[in-house]
C-alpha positions as a Markdown table, in Angstrom:
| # | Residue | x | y | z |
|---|---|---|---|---|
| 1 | Unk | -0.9 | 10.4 | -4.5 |
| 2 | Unk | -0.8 | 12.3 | -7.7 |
| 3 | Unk | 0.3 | 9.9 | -9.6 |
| 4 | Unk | -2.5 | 7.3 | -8.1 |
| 5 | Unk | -4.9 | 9.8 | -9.0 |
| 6 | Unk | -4.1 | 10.3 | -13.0 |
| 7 | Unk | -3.8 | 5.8 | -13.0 |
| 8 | Unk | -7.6 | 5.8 | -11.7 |
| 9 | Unk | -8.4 | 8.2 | -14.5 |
| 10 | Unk | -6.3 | 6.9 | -17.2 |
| 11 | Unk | -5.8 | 3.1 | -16.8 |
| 12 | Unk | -8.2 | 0.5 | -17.1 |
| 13 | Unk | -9.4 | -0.9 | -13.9 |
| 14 | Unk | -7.8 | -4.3 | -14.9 |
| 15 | Unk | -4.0 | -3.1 | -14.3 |
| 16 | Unk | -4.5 | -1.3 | -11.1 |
| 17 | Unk | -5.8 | -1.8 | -7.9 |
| 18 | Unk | -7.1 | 1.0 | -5.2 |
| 19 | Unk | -8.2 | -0.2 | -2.0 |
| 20 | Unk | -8.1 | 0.8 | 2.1 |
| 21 | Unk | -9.4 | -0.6 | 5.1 |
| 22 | Unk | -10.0 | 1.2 | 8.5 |
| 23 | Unk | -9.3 | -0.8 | 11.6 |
| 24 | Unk | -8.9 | -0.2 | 15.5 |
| 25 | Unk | -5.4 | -1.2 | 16.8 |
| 26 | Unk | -2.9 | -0.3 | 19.7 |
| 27 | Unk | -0.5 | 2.6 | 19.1 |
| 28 | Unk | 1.9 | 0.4 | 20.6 |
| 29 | Unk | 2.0 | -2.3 | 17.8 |
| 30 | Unk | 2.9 | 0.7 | 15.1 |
| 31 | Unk | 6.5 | -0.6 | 15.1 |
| 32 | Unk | 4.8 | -3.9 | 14.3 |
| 33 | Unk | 2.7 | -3.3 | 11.7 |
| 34 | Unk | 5.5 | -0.9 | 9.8 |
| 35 | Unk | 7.8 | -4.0 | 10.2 |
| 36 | Unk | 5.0 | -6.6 | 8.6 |
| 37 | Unk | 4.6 | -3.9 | 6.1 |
| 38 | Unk | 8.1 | -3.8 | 5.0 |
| 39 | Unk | 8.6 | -7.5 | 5.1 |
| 40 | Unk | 5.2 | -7.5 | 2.6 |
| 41 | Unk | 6.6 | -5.4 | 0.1 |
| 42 | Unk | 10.2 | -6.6 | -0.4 |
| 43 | Unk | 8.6 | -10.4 | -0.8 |
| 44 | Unk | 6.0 | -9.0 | -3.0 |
| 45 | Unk | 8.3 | -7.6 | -5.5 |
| 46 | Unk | 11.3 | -9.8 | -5.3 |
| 47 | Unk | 8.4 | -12.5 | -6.2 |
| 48 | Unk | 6.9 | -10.2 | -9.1 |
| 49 | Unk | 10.2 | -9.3 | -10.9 |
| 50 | Unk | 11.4 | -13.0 | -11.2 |
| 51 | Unk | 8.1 | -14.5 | -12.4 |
| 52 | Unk | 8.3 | -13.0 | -16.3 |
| 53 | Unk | 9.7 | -10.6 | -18.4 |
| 54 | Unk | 9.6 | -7.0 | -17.2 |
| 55 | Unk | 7.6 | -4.9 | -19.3 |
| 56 | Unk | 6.2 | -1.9 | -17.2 |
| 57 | Unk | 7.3 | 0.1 | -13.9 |
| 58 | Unk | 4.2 | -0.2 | -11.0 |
| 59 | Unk | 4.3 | 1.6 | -8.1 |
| 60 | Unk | 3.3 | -0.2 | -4.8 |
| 61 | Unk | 2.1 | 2.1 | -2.3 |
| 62 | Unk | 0.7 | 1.3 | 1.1 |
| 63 | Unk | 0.3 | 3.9 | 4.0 |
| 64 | Unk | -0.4 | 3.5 | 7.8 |
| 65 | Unk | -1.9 | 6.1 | 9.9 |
| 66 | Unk | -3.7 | 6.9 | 12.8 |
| 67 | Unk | -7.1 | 8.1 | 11.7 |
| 68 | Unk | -8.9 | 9.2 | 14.9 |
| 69 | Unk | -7.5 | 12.0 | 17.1 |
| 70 | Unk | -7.5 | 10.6 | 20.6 |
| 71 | Unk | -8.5 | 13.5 | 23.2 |
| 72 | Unk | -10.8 | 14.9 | 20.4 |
| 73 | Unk | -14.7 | 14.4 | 21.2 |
């Protein structure tokens, strides 16, 4: 998170990408969605790091939590 924090300060927007969405789902479909997840990222970068010559280290970061707090009024 750190390190998302100094890019937003020190890189230009144009090489960096920030972004969230909040959305109602099923507890039960967490084993789901961290499975989609996974499959997203490894086809992501195995797509990225064959298309051209490597010339800087990203960091991919996605997170999945539960953002209410059920019981809690």
């Amino acid at each position: 998170i750190e390190k998302a924090l100094d890019s937003i300060a020190s890189d230009p927007e144009e090489l960096r990408d920030a972004s969230s969405t909040t959305f109602a789902m099923n507890p039960k479909n967490v084993p789901y969605a961290i499975e989609r997840i996974r499959a997203f990222r490894r086809q992501l970068t195995d797509e990225l790091e064959v298309m051209d010559e490597s010339e800087e280290v990203y960091n991919l970061t996605v997170q999945l939590f539960p953002s209410s707090r059920r019981g809690v009024k």
